[in-house]
C-alpha angles and dihedrals in degrees: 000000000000104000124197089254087050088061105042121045100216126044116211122205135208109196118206104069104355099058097012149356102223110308095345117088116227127274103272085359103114090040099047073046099060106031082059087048100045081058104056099258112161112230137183136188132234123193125190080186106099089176102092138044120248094252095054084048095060095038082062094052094044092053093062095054092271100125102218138167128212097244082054088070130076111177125193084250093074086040097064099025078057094056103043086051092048083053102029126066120255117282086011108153125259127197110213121213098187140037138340080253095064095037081053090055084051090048089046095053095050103271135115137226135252141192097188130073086213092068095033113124091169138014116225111186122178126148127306128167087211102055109133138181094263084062100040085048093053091050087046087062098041098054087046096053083054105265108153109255117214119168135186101239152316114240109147093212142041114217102223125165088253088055137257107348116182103285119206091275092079093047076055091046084056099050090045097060090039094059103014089234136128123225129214109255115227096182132059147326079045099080096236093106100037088047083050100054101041086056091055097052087041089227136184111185104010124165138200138228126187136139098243122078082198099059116009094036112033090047099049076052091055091043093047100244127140108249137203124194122210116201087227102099130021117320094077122196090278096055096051095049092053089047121139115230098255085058103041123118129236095215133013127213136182091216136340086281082087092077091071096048130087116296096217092054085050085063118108089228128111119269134172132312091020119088120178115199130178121247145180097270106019146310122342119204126190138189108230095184141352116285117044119132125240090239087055090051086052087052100046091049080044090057102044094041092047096059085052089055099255132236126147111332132180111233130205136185119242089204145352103280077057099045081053098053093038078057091058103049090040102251102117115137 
């Protein structure tokens, strides 16, 4: 049997929703984990998350049983610190708005740090609970009066155990109707963090894994790496199915279990006992036999609404083993 980390030589991992919620690391995570790494699997670490420095990403991790080191990481942070380093001259001023740690990443390329828009060359915005209205204003000012304006991403929401809290996408939302600008994006779905990585593992054939179609996935796809999405963190069933095709994955997976399955069973393409029929009014999927996953059942819908050019789709079950699956992946009528 032939298993995804059998075909790609480095494993890259999101972190929210795909390794942990929060503290708590992810139902069959830790152990998918340590079985790749007891074989030798190269694996690296990407983080949309430009709050926190790579060492305090890999002590996280290491508290909750994931040995990392700090070289294995590569945060949204570098990413944009990078890129403001690469446009603006040596020593020019930044103004942060985000954490010490990302204030750290502008002090490491070269830059310095500002608190006034006056002085601002360049804008760097990532993710900080204490974000408040004086610093947003500042920034306001800044990227009006023409400094250039990176942030670390754009993801709208912030899986927390609690659920999905405001990410550093809607503080971006916020600046961007304030000054009618558009910043460059450092994180995903851009392909900076996934190239990067990929250069430091050396990799030939490397593939992702992360919980959201619009920046695991989509990025691995603009970076040209094979992708595979899990259901544990925010895309559900019914997002993957409407994907578009720059956001669609190339395996799905229930967990990260699934790296150790069969590579052929991770395919969005229809398999025994599931059979996926057009309607009237949707899909139809029916149940040709006992036995057949939930996950199948997704790939098999996948599969069928995809060669029709997907979009949104009503589903419906043909009998009872299919109402059941629809159940599971939350596509029940």
């Amino acid at each position: 049997m032939k298993t995804l980390l059998d075909a790609h030589d480095v494993l890259l991992l999101d972190l929210d929703g795909t390794l942990y919620r929060g503290a708590t690391p992810l139902p069959g995570a830790l152990d998918a984990w340590a079985r790749a790494a007891e074989q030798g699997h190269r694996i690296g670490y990407l983080t949309n998350n430009g709050s926190r420095s790579p060492r305090d990403v890999a002590a996280h991790l290491v508290g909750m049983g994931f040995a990392v080191t700090d070289s294995e990481v590569v945060t949204s942070g570098q990413a944009a610190s990078r890129m403001l380093a690469e446009r603006l001259p040596a020593g020019a001023a930044v103004l942060v708005v985000g954490t010490a740690d990302l204030a750290a990443e502008i002090r490491e390329v070269g830059l310095t740090v500002t608190d006034h828009a006056e002085d601002a060359e360049g804008v760097v915005q990532g993710h900080s609970p204490d974000t408040g209205w004086r610093l947003l204003a500042e920034a306001c000012l800044a990227i009006r009066r023409g400094a250039l304006w990176v942030t670390c991403n754009v993801d709208m929401t912030l899986p927390t155990e609690r659920g999905e809290l405001p990410g550093n996408g809607s503080m971006v939302a916020a600046l961007r109707a304030a000054t009618e600008a558009q910043p460059i994006i450092a994180g995903k779905p851009e392909p900076w963090l996934f190239t990067e990585a990929v250069r430091r593992a050396g990799a030939q054939r490397p593939i992702m894994v992360g919980d959201r179609l619009e920046t695991d996935i989509a990025g691995a796809n603009a970076a040209g790496i094979s992708s595979m999405v899990v259901l544990t963190g925010v895309s559900d069933a019914a997002a993957i199915l409407r994907a578009g095709p720059s956001s669609r994955p190339r395996y799905l997976g229930a967990d990260l279990t699934a790296l150790h399955g069969n590579i052929e069973l991770a395919l969005p393409i229809a398999r025994p006992p599931w059979r996926v029929s057009t309607g009237d009014d949707g899909l139809v999927l029916e149940a040709l036999a006992v036995g057949g996953d939930p996950v199948a059942a997704l790939c098999a819908l996948c599969e069928a609404h995809w060669a029709g050019g997907g979009g949104p789709v009503r589903v419906r079950p043909g009998d009872d083993r299919a109402a059941a699956a629809l159940g599971w992946l939350g596509l029940g009528c």
